[in-house]
C-alpha positions as CSV (number, residue, x, y, z in Angstrom):
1,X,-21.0,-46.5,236.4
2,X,-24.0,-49.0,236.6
3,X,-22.0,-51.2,234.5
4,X,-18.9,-51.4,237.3
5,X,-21.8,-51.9,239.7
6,X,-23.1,-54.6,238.0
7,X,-19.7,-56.5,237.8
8,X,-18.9,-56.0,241.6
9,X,-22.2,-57.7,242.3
10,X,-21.5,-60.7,240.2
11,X,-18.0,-60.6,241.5
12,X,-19.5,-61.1,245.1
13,X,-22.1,-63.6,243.6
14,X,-19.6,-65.8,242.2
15,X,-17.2,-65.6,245.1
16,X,-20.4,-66.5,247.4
17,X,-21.3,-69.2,244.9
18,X,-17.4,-70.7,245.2
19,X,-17.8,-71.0,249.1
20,X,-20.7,-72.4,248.4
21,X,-19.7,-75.3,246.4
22,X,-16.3,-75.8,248.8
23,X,-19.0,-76.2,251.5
24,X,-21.3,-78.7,249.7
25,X,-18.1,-80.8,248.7
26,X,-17.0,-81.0,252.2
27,X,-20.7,-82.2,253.3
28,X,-20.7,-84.5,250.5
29,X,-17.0,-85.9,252.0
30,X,-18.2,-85.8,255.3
31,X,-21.5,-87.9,254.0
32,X,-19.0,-90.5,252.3
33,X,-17.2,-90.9,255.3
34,X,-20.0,-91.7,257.5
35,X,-21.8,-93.8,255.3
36,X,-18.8,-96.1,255.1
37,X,-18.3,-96.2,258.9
38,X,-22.1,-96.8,259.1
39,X,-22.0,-99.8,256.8
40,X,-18.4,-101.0,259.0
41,X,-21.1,-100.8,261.9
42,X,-23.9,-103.0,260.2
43,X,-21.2,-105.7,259.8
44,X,-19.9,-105.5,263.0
45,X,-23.5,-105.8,264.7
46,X,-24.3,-108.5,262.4
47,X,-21.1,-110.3,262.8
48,X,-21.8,-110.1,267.3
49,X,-25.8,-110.9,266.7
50,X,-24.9,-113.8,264.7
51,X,-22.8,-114.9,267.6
52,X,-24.8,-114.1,270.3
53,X,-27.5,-116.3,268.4
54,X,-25.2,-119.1,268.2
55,X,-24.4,-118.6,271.9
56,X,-27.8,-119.1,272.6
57,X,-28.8,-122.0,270.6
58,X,-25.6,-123.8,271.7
59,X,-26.7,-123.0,275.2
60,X,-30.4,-124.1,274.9
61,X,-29.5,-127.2,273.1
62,X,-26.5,-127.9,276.0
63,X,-29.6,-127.7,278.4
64,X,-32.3,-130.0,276.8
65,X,-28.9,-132.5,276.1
66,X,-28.7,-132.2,279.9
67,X,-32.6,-132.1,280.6
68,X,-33.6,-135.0,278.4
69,X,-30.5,-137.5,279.6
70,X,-32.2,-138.2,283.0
């Protein structure tokens, strides 16, 4: 009798532990995923402030081209 009682409860422990781990490996998916969209992100801002930079230098040295020729 405590035997059987004793094999239901691991039963249930390793059903619980199987959920468990179908959980964990769709965090650890879920991680992946965003970790590559992050890094997609980086490059995009990187790409735009690099850019924006050269935008501004271009514009600043348009300027002073302007400034400097009277």
């Amino acid at each position: 009798m405590a035997a059987e009682l004793l094999e239901v409860r691991i039963a249930h422990l390793e059903e619980a532990c199987e959920r468990i781990n179908k959980r964990l490996d769709a965090i650890e998916a879920e991680i992946r995923e965003l970790r590559s969209s992050l890094e997609t992100l980086r490059r995009d801002l990187t790409s735009q402030f690099r850019w924006a930079v050269g935008l501004w230098a271009t514009t600043i040295l348009a300027v002073l081209g302007l400034y400097l020729r009277r």
